[in-house]
LONU-295692 format. One record per residue (C-alpha): x, y, z. Coordinates in steps of 0.1 Angstrom, whole numbers, plus 5000, padded with zeros to 4 digits. Each point is the difference from the previous one (the first is absolute). Layout:
+------+------+------+
:    x :    y :    z :
+------+------+------+
:    X :    Y :    Z :
...
+------+------+------+
***
This chain:
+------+------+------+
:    x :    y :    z :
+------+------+------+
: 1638 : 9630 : 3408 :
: 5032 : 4984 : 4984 :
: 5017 : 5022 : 5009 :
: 4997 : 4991 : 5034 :
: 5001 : 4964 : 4993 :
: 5031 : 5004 : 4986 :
: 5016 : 5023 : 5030 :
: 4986 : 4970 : 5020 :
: 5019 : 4972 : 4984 :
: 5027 : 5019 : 4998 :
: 5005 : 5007 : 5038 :
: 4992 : 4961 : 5003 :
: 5030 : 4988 : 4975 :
: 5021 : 5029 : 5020 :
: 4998 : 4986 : 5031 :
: 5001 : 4964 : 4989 :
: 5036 : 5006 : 4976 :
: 5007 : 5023 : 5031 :
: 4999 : 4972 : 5025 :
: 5017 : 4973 : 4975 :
: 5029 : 5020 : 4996 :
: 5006 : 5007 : 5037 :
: 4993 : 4963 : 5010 :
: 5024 : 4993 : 4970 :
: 5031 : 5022 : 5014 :
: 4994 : 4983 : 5027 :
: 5007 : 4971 : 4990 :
: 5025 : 5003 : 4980 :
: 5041 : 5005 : 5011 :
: 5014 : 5034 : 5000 :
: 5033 : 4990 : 4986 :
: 5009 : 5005 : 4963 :
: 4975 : 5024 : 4993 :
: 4975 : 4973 : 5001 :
: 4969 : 5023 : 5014 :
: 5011 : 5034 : 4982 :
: 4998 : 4975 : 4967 :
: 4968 : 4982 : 5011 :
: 4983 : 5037 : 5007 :
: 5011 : 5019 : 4964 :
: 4987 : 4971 : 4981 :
: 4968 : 4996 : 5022 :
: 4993 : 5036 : 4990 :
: 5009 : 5002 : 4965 :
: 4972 : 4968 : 5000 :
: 4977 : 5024 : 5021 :
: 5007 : 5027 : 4977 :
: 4992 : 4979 : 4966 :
: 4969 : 4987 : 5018 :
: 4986 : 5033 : 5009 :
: 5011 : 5007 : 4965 :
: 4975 : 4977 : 4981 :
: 4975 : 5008 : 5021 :
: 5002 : 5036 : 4987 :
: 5008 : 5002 : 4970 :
: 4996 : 4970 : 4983 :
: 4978 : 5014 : 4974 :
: 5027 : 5027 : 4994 :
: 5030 : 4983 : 4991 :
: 5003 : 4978 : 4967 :
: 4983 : 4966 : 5000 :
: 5030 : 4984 : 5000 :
: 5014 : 5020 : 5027 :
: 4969 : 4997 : 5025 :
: 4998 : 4962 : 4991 :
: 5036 : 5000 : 5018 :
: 4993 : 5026 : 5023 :
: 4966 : 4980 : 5009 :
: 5015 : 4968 : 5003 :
: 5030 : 5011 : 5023 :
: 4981 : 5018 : 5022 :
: 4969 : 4975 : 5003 :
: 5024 : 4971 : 5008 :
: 5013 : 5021 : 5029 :
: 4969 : 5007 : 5016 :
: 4997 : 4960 : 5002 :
: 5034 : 4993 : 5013 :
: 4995 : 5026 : 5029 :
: 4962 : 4989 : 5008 :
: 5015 : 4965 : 5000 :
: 5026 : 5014 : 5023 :
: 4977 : 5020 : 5020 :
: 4983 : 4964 : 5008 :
: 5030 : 4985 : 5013 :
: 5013 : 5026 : 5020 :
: 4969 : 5004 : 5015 :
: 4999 : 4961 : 5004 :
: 5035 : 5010 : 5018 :
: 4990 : 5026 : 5025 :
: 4974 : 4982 : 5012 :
: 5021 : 4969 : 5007 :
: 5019 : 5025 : 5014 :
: 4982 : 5018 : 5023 :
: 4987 : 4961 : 5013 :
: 5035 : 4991 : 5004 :
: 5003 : 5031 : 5022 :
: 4974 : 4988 : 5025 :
: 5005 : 4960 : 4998 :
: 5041 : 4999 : 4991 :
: 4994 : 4969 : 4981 :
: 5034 : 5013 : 4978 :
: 5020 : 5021 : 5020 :
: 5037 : 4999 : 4983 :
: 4987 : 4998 : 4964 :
: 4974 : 5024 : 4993 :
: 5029 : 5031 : 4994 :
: 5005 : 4977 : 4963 :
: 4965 : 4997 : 4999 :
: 4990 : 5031 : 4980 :
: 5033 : 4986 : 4975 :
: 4989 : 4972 : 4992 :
: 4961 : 5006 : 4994 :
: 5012 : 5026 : 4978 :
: 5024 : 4976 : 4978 :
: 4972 : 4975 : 5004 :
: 4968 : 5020 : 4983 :
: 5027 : 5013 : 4975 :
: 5010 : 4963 : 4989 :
: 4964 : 4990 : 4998 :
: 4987 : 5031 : 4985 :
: 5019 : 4996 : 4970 :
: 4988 : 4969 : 4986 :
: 4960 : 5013 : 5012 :
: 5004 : 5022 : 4978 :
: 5015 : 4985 : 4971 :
: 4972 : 4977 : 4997 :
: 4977 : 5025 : 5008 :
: 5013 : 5017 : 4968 :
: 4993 : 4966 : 4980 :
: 4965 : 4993 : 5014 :
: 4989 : 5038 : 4987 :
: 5021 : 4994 : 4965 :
: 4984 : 4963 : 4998 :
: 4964 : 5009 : 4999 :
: 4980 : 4967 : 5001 :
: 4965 : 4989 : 4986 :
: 4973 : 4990 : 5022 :
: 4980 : 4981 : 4985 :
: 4955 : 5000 : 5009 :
: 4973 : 4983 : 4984 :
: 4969 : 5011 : 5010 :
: 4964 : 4999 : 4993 :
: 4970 : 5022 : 5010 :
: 4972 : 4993 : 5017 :
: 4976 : 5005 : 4973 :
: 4980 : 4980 : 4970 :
: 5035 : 4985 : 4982 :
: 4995 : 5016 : 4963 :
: 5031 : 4974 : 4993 :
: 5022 : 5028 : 4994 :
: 5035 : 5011 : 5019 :
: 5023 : 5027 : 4998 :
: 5036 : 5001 : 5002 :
: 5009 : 5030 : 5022 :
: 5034 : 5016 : 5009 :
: 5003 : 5023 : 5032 :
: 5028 : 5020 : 5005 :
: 5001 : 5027 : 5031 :
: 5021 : 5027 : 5017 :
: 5024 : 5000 : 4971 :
: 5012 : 5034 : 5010 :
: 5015 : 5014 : 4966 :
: 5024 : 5028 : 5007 :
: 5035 : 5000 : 5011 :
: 5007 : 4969 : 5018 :
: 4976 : 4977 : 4973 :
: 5014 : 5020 : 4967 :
: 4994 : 4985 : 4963 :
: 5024 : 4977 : 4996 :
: 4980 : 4982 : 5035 :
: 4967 : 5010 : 4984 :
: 5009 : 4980 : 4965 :
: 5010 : 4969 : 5023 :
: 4966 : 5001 : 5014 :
: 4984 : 5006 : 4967 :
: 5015 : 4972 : 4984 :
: 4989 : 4977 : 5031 :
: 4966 : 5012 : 4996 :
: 4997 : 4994 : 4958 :
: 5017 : 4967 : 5013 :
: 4969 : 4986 : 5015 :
: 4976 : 5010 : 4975 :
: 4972 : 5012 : 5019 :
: 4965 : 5009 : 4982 :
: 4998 : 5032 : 5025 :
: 5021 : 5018 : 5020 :
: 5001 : 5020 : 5034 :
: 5019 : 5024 : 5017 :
: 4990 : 5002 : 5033 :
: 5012 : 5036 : 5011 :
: 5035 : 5017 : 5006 :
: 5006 : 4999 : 4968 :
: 5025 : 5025 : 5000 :
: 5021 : 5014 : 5034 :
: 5004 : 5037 : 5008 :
: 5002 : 5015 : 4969 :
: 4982 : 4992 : 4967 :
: 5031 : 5027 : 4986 :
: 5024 : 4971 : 5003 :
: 4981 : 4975 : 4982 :
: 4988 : 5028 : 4972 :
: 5038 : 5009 : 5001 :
: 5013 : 4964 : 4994 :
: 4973 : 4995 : 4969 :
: 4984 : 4968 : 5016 :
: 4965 : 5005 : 4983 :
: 5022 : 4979 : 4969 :
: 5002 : 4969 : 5026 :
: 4963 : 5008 : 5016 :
: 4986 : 4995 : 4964 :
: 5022 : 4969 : 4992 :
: 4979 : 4982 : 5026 :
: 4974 : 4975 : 4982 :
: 4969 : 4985 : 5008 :
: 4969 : 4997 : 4980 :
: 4975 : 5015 : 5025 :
: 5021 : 5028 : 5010 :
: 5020 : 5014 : 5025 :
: 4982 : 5015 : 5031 :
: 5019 : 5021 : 5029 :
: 4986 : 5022 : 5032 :
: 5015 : 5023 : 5024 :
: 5022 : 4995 : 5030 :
: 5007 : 5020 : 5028 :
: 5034 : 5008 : 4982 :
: 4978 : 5016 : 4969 :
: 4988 : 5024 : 5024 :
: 5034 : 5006 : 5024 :
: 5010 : 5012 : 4961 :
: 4979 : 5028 : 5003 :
: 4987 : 4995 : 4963 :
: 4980 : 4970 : 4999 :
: 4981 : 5011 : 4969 :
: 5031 : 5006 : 4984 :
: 5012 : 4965 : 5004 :
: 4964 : 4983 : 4988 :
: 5003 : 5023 : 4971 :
: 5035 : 4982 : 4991 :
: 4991 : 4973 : 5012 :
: 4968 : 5002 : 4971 :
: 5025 : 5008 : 4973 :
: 5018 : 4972 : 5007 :
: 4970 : 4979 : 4990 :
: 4993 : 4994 : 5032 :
: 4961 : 4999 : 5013 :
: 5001 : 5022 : 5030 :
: 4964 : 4992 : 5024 :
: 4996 : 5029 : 5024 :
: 4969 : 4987 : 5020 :
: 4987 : 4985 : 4972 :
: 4987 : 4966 : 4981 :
: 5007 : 4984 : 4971 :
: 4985 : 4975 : 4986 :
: 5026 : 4972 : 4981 :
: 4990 : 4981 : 4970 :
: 4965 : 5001 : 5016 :
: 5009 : 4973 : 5023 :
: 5010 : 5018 : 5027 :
: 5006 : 5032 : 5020 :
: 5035 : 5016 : 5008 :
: 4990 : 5027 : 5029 :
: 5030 : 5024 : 5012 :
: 4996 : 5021 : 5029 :
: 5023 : 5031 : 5008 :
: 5023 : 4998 : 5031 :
: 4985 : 5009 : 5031 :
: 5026 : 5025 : 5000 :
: 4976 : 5019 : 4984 :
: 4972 : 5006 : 5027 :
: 4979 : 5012 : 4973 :
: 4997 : 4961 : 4977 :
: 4966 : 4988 : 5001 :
: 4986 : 4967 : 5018 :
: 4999 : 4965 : 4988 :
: 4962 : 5000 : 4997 :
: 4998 : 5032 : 4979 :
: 5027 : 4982 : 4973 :
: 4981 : 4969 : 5000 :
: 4958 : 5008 : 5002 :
: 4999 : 5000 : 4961 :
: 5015 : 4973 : 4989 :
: 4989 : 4967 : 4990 :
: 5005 : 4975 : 5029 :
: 4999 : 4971 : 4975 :
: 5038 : 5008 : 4988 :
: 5024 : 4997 : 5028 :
: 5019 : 5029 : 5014 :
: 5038 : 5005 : 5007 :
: 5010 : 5027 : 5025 :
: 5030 : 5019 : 4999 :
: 5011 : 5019 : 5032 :
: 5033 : 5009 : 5005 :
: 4997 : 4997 : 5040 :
: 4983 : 4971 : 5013 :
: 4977 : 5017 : 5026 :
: 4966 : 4992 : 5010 :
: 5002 : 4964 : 4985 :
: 4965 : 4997 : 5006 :
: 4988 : 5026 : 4982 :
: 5002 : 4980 : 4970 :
: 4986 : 4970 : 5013 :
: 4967 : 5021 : 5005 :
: 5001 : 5012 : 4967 :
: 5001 : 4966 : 4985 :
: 5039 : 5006 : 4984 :
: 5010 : 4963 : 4987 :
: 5037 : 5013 : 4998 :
: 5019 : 5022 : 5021 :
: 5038 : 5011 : 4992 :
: 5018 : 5023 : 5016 :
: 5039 : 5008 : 5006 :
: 5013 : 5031 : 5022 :
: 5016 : 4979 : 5031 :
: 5033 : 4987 : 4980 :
: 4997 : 4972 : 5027 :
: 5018 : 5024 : 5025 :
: 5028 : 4993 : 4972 :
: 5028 : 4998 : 5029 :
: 5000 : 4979 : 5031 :
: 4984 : 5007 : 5025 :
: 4980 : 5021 : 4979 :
: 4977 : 4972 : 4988 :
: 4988 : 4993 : 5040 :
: 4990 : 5034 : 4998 :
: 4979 : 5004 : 4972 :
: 4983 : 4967 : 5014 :
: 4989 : 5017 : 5032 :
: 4983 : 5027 : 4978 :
: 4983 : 4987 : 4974 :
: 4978 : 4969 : 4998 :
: 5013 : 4986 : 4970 :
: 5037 : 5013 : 4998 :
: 5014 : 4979 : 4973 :
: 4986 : 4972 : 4981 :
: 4966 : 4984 : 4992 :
: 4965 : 4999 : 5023 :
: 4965 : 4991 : 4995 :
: 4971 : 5018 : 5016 :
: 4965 : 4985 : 4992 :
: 4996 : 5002 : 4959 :
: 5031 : 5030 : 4995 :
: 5038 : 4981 : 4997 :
: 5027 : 5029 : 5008 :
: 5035 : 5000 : 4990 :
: 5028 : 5027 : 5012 :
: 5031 : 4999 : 4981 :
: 5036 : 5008 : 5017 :
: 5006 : 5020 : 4968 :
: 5023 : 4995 : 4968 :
: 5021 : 5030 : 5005 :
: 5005 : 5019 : 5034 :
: 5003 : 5031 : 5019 :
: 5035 : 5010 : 5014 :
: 5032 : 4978 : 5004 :
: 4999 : 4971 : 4978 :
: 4994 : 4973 : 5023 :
: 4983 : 4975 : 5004 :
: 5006 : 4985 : 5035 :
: 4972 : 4974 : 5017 :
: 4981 : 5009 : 4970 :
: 4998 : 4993 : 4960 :
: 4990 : 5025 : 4968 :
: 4976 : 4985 : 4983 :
: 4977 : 4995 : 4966 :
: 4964 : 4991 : 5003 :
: 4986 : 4973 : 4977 :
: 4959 : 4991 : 5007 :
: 4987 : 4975 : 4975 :
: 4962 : 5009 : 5010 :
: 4971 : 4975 : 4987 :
: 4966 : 5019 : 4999 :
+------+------+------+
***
């Protein structure tokens, strides 16, 4: 099956470079070797793209961190461009049929091209800040049941995607900015690692993963990306050393005030229901849910979950990407209540792909919750 996802989003970014470099030439002069230029550099880029995708977990880290972030930073210039010209033919193909512009549309093509190029650049430079600026947002919350005049300090982190593009050096940044808010517990909320839990094992991050502190521990489930690794229980068993409590549809009970409950992605078809992880325990202590992907919102509200968090969208993490993910999920990004169960989905510390961050922002989770 991936390999036929893969073969499908390959044909899609070959006809979509395919039809950016044609509208390109195009555009541009023939004189000076302008378009013979434009075309060898357009397909070294291709080349270094297809590259990463790969074998990015065959070159050295540092290596595939370049490799990664060349090609990844194409694929947004020529989506980007893919938009406009687009935009282009279509105003086009109208001009065509109304000849509203007649003696200038031959430039047309020229400018548009010049245009998206000139305002792509500084997109994605602050793109690049917004994902190496992660900021705290900041929730204080309370549950729905008897107050026992206690709270907990909690510190969410999601989609942080250790491997080739988030290597240690990133990893120690985001430790540091954890141990900086001193949270009581802490929770990783899925794609903890990328493609390959070889990278990370390579790179000797358990040293950071065990540097993280807080007093009540450090709890983490699986994404979707633990399983596209192909050795899920490979990466919960690091993952473990690393000091790390790893809750594969299972409960914990914390300090014996309240109940940390992680479910397994729904990748796996196999992970049991909500009601069979919660019929034995103690409704008096308040439960937090962790669930990578925030489907079926309700199904915690029926079984009486004071605290959902979940991570998995990234926000869309680049415009228009964050439209999209609104039309498919109920709660995309951000924070909902649904009769007595609060949610929060996180657009996710690290990130998946090109290091960007456009229309969207990494982020770090802090919930003061009052029980």
């Amino acid at each position: 099956m991936k390999y036929g996802f893969f073969l499908f989003v390959s044909t899609i970014f070959l006809i979509l470079t395919g039809y950016v470099l044609a509208r390109s030439c195009q555009a541009l002069p023939l004189k000076y070797g302008i378009r013979t230029i434009f075309t060898a550099i357009f397909t070294i880029l291709f080349v270094i793209m297809m590259a990463s995708f790969l074998f990015g977990n065959v070159f050295s880290p540092a290596l595939s961190k370049a490799v990664t972030f060349v090609g990844y930073t194409f694929l947004i210039v020529v989506s980007y461009l893919f938009i406009s010209f687009l935009l282009v033919d279509v105003i086009r193909l109208l001009n065509y049929a109304l000849h509203f512009a007649p003696a200038g549309m031959h430039l047309f093509r020229f400018w548009a091209l010049i245009g998206s190029l000139v305002i792509i650049i500084p997109v994605l430079i602050t793109g690049n800040y917004n994902f190496n600026h992660p900021k705290l947002v900041q929730l204080n919350l309370s549950t729905e049941k008897p107050l026992k005049n206690k709270e907990v300090k909690i510190i969410a982190a999601s989609d942080i995607h250790l491997g080739n593009s988030i290597d240690k050096k990133m990893l120690q940044k985001y430790v540091r900015l954890i141990n900086a808010q001193h949270p009581d517990i802490v929770f990783l909320l899925g794609d903890v690692t990328d493609r390959s839990v070889d990278r990370v094992i390579e790179q000797d991050m358990q040293t950071e993963l065990k540097a993280i502190k807080a007093p009540l521990g450090v709890y983490a489930i699986s994404g979707n990306h633990e399983y596209y690794s192909g050795k899920p229980a490979e990466i919960a068993k690091y993952l473990r050393a690393s000091g790390i409590t790893v809750l594969h549809d299972s409960a914990c009970l914390v300090d014996n005030s309240f109940y940390v409950i992680g479910r397994d992605d729904r990748t796996n078809s196999q992970r049991k229901s909500l009601s069979e992880l919660v019929k034995n325990l103690d409704n008096d202590h308040p439960k937090i849910l962790l669930d990578h992907q925030p489907f079926n919102l309700e199904e915690a509200e029926r079984n009486n979950i004071d605290l959902q968090l979940s991570g998995h969208t990234h926000n869309g993490q680049i415009f228009p990407g964050n439209l999209i993910v609104k039309s498919v999920y109920e709660l995309a990004y951000g924070y909902l209540k649904k009769g007595k169960t609060q949610y929060y989905v996180s657009s996710g510390l690290g990130l998946w792909g090109p290091q960007y961050r456009i229309g969207t922002q990494s982020e770090l989770v802090e919930i003061r919750l009052k029980y």
